[in-house]
N, C-alpha and C positions, 0 to 999 in steps of 0.2 A: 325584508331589509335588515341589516344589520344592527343592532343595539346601539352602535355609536351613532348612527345616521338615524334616529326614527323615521319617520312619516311626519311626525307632528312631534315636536321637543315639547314634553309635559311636564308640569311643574314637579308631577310624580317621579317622569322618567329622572328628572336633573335631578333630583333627592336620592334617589339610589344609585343612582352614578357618583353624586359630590358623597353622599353620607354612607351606602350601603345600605340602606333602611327606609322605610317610608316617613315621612315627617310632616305633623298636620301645624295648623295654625290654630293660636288660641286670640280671637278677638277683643280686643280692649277697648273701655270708654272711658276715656279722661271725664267725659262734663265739661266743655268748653264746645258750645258751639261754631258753626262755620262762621267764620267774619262777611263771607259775602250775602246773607240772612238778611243782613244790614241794609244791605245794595237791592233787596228784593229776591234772592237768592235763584240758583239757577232754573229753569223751565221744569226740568225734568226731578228734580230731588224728592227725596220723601227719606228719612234717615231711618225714620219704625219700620219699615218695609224692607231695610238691611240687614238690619238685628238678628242676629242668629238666636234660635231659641233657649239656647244657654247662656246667653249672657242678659244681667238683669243690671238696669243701671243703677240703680237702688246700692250694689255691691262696690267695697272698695276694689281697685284693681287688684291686691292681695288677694282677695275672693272670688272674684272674676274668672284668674290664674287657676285657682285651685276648681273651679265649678268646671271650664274649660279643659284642663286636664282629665277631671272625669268624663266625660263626653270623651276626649280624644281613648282612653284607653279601654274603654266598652266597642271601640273600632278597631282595638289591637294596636294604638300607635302609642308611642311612650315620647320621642321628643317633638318638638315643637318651634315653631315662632312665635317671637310675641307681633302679635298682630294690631296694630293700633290703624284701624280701617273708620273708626266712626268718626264723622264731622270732619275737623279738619285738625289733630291733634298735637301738631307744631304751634296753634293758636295757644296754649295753652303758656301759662308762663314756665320759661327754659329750666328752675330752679323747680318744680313740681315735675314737671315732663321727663328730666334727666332723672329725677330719684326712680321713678317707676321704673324705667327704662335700668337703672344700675339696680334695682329689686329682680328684675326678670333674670338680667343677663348672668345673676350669681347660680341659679341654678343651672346644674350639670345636664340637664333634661332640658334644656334650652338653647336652640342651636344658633338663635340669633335673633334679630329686629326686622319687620318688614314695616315702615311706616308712608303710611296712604296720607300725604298731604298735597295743595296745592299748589302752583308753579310759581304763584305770587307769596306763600308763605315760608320762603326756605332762609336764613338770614346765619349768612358766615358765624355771626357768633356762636348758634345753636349748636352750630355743627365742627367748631374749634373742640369743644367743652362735649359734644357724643364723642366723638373720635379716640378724646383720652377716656374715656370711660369703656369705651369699647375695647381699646387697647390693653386697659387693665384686667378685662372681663375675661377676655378671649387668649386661646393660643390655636386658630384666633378667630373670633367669630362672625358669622355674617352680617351686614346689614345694607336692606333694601330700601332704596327711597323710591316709591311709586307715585308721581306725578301725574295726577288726573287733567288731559289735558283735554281729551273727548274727540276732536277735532283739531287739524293745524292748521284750516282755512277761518280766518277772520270773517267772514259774515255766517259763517253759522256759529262760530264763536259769540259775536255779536245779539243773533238770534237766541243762544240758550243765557241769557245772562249771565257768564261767566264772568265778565269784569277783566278777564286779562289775555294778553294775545300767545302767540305762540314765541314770539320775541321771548317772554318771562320762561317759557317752558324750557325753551334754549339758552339760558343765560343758567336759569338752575342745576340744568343736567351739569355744565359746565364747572358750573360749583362745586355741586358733589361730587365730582369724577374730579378735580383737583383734591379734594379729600380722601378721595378713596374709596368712596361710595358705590354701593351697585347703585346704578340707576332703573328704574322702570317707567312703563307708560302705562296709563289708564285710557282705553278706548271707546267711542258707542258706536258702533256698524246700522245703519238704516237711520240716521239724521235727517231731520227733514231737509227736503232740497237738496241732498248730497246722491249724487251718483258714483256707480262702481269705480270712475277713472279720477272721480272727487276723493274717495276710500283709497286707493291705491296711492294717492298724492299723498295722503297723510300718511299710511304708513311709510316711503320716500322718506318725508320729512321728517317721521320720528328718529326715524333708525338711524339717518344719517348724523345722529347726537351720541351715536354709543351706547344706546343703552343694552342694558342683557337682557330683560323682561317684557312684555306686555300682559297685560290683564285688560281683555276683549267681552264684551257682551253686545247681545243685539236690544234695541233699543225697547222699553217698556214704557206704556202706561200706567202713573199710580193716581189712586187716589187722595185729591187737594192739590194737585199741580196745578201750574200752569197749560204744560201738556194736555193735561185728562179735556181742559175747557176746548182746546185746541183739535183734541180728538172726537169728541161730541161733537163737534162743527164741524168736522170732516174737513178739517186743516189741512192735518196729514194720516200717513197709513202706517202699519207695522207689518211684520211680516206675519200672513194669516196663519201659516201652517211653518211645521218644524222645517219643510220640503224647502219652501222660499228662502230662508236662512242656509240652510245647508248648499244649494244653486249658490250663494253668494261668498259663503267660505271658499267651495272650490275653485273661485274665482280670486280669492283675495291670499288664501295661504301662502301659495307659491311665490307673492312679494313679501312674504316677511322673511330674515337670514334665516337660515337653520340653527345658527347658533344660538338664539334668541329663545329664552323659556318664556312656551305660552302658559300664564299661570289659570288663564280662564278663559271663556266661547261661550260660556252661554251666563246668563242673566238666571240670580234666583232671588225671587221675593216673595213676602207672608201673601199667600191667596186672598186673604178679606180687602186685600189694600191691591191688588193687580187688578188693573181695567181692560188692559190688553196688551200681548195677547194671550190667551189662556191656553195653552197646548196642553196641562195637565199632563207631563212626562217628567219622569224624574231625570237628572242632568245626567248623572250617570249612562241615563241608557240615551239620550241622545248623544255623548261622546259617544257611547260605542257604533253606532249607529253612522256617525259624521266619519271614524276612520273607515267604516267598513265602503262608504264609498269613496274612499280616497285611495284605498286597495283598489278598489272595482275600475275607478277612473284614471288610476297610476298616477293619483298627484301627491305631490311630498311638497313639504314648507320648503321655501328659499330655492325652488328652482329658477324663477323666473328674475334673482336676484342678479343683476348684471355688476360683474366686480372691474372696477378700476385699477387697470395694472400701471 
């Protein structure tokens, strides 16, 4: 297939198409936890099980930056995103959040913002007060807002403690796309109770917000959830084998657009805190693994994406 069309639009592919270079993420932790913690927090969470092993929270985000950038150039990559993926980091007060945010964006080695918050915490003012900063920063730089919405059916919403519906998810995008924002979605594929044609609806629903991104994984068990108690009970299942996941990809790709950068497909967290499922393969090799039967099966993203003329 042709370089402008992959197979799969990867976070990689779109970095050397928009930048000519590879370009990694450097993880940040404000120290503001999630607000829905409060509410009993969602089934599935565990935030130590996200943690990349270079980032110590112990460290000011200054140090974080600079720990993370070693990591990324021992990989051979030199720029970067600032990545604020822990907790829920718009929690944070706007006056603290914005300074970090105008610390990162001054380095030349920084090609922009991806920030992972939720659908219920996005608030115009935040995002009046990024915009000029970003403005200043850049000529001109990216920034992603990755909205974890998991699901865009309300009873499994319901189900994982989320606290807010898809209503919020679409009222944000909205938001941010009146500012300017890239938008993104955060997914879980194998929810309990949700079926293939349940998956297919939500992404339907996401996409139909504009957004550019998704960041996909299949669903895990950690340890101290609510989940793990759920899965000892034989509640519910995950997918046993890497085989079961990949059956479900070639079934779900072909509804996402092609335009759309998949930034992720598979789930990674710390082994001491994973319950299930343990496939013990490195992601790397199950991407490669995932296109090669996408070759074998002739499936490519966004075929099966029906356009309104």
């Amino acid at each position: 297939m042709s370089t402008d069309r992959p197979r799969l639009r990867t976070f990689s592919h779109t970095c050397r198409q928009r930048f000519g270079q590879p370009v990694g993420k450097i993880a940040i932790d404000l120290g503001y936890p999630c607000p829905n913690r409060e509410k009993g927090g969602c089934i599935f969470c565990s935030a130590p099980a996200f943690t990349p092993g270079y980032l110590r929270k112990t460290d000011d985000p200054g140090k974080q930056i600079i720990r993370g950038r070693k990591n990324l150039l021992r990989q051979g990559v030199k720029k970067y995103f600032g990545y604020f993926q822990q907790e829920t980091p718009t929690a944070a007060p706007n006056d603290y959040f914005l300074s970090i945010c105008s610390l990162i964006l001054q380095d030349p080695d920084c090609m922009g913002l991806i920030i992972s918050t939720r659908p219920d915490a996005v608030e115009e003012e935040l995002l009046t007060l990024l915009s000029r900063i970003l403005i200043e920063n850049r000529k001109r730089k990216n920034c992603l807002f990755e909205l974890g919405i998991q699901s865009a059916h309300e009873k499994t919403l319901a189900l994982l403690n989320r606290n807010h519906g898809f209503s919020d998810f679409r009222n944000s995008a909205e938001l941010l796309q009146k500012y300017g924002f890239e938008t993104g979605a955060h997914l879980i594929f194998g929810l309990p109770g949700e079926t293939v044609e349940d998956m297919q609806a939500t992404i339907k629903m996401v996409c139909s917000t504009k957004i550019s991104a998704l960041k996909i994984h299949h669903l895990q068990v950690l340890q101290g959830t609510v989940l793990q108690r759920m899965y000892q009970n034989r509640q519910i299942d995950v997918f046993a084998t890497p085989e079961d996941y990949f059956r479900l990809l070639l079934q779900l790709l072909p509804h996402i657009p092609s335009d759309i950068t998949i930034h992720r497909l598979f789930a990674t967290s710390h082994p001491e805190l994973l319950v299930a499922p343990k496939w013990n393969i490195l992601t790397h090799i199950l991407s490669r693994k995932l296109l090669e039967l996408m070759e074998e099966n002739a499936v490519s993203q966004g075929t099966e994406v029906k356009i309104n003329l």
